[in-house]
C-alpha positions in Angstrom: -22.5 -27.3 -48.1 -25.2 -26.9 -45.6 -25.4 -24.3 -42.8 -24.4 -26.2 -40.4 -21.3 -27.7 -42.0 -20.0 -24.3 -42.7 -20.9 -23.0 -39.4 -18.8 -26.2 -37.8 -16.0 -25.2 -40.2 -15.8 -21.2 -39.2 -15.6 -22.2 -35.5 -13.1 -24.8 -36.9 -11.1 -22.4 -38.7 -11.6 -19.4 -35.9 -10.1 -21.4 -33.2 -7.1 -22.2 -35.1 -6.5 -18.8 -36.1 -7.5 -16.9 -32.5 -8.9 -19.6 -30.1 -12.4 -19.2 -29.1 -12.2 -15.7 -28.8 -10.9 -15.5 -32.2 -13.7 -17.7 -33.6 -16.3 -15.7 -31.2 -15.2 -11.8 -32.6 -15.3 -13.4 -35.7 -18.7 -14.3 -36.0 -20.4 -12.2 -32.8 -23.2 -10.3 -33.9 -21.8 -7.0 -31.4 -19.1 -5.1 -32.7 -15.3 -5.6 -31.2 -13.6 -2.9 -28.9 -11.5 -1.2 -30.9 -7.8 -1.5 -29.8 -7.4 2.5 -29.2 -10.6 1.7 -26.7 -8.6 -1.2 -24.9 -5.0 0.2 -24.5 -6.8 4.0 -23.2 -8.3 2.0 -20.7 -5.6 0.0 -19.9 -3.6 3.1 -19.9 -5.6 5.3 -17.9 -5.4 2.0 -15.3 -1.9 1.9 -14.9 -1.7 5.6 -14.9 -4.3 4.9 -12.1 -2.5 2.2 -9.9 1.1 4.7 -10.4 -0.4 7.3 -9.3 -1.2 5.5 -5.7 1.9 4.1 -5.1 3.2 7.3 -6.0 0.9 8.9 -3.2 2.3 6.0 -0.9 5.0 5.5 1.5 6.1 2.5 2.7 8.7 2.9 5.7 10.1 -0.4 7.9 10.1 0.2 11.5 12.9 -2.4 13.3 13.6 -3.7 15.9 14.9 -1.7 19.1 16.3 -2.4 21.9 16.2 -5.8 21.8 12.7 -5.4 22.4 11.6 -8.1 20.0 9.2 -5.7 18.2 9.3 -5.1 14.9 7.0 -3.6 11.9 6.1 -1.7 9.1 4.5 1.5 8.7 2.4 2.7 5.5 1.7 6.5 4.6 -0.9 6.9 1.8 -2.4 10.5 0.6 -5.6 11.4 1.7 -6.7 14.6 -0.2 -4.1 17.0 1.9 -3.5 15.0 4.6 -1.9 11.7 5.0 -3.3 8.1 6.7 -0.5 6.2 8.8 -0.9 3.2 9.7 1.0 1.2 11.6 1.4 -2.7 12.1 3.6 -4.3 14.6 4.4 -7.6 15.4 4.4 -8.1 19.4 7.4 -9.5 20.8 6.5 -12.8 22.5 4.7 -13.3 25.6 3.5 -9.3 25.0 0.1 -8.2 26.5 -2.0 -7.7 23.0 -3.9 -5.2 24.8 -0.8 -3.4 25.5 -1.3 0.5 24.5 2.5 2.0 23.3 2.7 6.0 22.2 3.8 5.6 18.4 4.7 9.1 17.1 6.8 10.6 13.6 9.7 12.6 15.5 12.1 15.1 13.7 15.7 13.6 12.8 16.7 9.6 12.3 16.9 5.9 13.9 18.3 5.3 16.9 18.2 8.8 18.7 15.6 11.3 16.6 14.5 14.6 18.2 11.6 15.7 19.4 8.0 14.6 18.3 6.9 16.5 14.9 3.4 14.5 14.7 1.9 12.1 17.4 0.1 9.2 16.2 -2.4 7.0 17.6 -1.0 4.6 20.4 -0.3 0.9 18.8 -3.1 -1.3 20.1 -3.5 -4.7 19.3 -0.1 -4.3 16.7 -2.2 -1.8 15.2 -2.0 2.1 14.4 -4.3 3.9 12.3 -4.2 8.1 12.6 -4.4 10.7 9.6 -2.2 13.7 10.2 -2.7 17.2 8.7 0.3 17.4 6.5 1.0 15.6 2.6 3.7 13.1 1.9 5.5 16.0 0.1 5.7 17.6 2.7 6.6 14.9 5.1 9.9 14.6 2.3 10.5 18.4 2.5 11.0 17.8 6.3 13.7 15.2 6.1 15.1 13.5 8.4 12.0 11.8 10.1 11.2 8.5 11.5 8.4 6.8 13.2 9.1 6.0 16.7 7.0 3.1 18.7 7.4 3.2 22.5 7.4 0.9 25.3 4.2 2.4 27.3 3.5 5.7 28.3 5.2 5.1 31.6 8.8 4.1 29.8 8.3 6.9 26.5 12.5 7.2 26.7 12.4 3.5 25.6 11.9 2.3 22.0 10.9 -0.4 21.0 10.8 -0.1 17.1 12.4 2.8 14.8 12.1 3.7 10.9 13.4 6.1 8.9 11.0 7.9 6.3 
């Protein structure tokens, strides 16, 4: 048989057995990853991706007072300190410019206590502050919630509330 028969019969025979990446390991000059190689690294990924969703918070911030205004707020770790931000959805006909105090305020939805951290007003449905505190220490306070105002002139009125 000549070379090129038996060269059209591996790749034959390799993509029956393992597709074309069966067929290509099987006759690739470069050596394969060996498996222990591929599941560490997949591994170590995973381990990865846990480990942020275990430094991350998710809390959702309803609607209050009939106010329309509703949204979710996301606390991730940052070294020792933790990013929130905020994202609201405007109630309709709402000034996009609009600047509402947003703070995290010691106790739970509908009445909490006073403010533990203030966060950067929501502008534009958005919120973005990093506090000086970790999520573990944000659970060791428990109860907390995230408070979103009406303006600076109505800050006895809320507009959306979530529980941490």
């Amino acid at each position: 048989m000549n070379s090129t028969v038996s060269g059209f019969l591996a790749f034959l025979v390799g993509i029956m057995i393992g597709g074309f990446s069966g067929y290509y390991l099987a006759n690739s000059k470069t050596a394969p990853i060996p498996a222990a190689q591929v599941v560490t690294r997949e591994v170590t990924q995973t381990a990865t991706e846990a480990a942020k969703l275990a430094a991350s918070w998710k809390v959702i911030l309803k609607e209050q007072n009939n106010s329309g205004e509703a949204g979710v707020a996301l606390l991730t770790a940052e070294g020792g300190k933790t990013r929130v931000i905020l994202t609201i959805v405007a109630a309709p006909g709402a000034s996009a410019s609009a600047s509402q105090p947003a703070h995290i305020h010691i106790g739970a939805c509908p009445t909490p206590g006073p403010v533990k951290y203030p966060l950067s007003n929501v502008v534009g449905g958005v919120s973005d502050t990093v506090i000086d505190t970790t999520i573990d220490n944000l659970k060791s306070l428990l109860p907390l919630s995230i408070n979103v105002h009406k303006s600076a002139t109505e800050i006895g009125t809320y507009v959306a509330c979530g529980d941490l």
